[in-house]
C-alpha positions as CSV (number, residue, x, y, z in Angstrom):
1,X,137.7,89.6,101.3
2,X,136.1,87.7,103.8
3,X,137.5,84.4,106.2
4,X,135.4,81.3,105.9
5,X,133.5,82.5,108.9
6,X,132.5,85.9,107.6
7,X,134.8,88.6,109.4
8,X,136.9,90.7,107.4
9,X,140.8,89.7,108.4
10,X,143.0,93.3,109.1
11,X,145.4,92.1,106.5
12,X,143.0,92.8,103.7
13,X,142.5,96.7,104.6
14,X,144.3,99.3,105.1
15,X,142.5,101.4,107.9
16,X,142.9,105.1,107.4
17,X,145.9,106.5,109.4
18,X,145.1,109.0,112.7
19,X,142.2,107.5,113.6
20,X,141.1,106.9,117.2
21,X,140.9,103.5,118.2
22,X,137.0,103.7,118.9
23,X,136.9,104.8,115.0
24,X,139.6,101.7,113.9
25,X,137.2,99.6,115.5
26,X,134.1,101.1,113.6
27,X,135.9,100.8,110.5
28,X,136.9,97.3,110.9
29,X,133.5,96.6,111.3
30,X,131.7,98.3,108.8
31,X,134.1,96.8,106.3
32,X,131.7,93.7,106.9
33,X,128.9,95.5,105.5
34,X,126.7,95.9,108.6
35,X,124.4,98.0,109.1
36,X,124.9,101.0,111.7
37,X,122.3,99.2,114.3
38,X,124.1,95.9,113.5
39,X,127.7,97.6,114.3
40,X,126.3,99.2,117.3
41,X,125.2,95.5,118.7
42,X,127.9,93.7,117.9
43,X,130.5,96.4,119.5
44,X,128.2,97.6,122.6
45,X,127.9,101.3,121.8
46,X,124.7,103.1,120.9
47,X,124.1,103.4,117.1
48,X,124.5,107.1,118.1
49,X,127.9,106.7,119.4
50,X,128.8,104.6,116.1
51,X,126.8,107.4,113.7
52,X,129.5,110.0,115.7
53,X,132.4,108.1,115.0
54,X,131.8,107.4,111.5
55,X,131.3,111.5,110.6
56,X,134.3,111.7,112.7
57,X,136.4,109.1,110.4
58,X,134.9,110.8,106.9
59,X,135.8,113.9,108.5
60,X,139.7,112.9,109.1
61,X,139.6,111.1,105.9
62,X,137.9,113.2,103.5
63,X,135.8,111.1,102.3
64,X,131.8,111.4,102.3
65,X,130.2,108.2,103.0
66,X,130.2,104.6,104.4
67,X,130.8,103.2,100.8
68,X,133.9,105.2,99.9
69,X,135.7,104.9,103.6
70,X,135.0,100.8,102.3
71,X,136.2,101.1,98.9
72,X,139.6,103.0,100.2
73,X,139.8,100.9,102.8
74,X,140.2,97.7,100.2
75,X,142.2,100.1,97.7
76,X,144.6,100.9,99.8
77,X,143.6,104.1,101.3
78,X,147.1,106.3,102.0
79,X,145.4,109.9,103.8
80,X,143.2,112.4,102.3
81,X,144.0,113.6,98.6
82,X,145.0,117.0,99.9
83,X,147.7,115.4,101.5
84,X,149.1,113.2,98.3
């Protein structure tokens, strides 16, 4: 899951389709386990701009919190289930 130096690489998710690059960015992120301050230092945005952008992903996605988005993004995540 993790590189020797403790970034998640891209290969091992599957980042939701349609999302924003701003969001993609987030996502990549959180899939470290960080905390919404911690993403908001580490990609210079307010951790209001990063709270915005993760209701924007669960609402594109369908899914409801940080720890689903991380689970589908390790599983494989294909689109909401309304769409399968």
């Amino acid at each position: 899951m993790s590189t020797a130096s403790g970034s998640v690489t891209a290969r091992t998710l599957s980042l939701p389709p349609g999302l924003t690059p701003a969001e993609r960015e987030v996502a990549r992120v959180l899939a470290e386990g960080l905390s919404n301050q911690e993403i908001a230092d580490r990609l210079g945005k307010s951790v209001h701009a990063v709270k915005f952008l993760l209701h924007s992903i669960y609402a594109r996605t369908g899914l409801g919190n940080r720890t689903q988005l991380i689970v589908a993004m390790y599983a494989g995540y294909r689109g909401p289930a309304s769409a399968v």
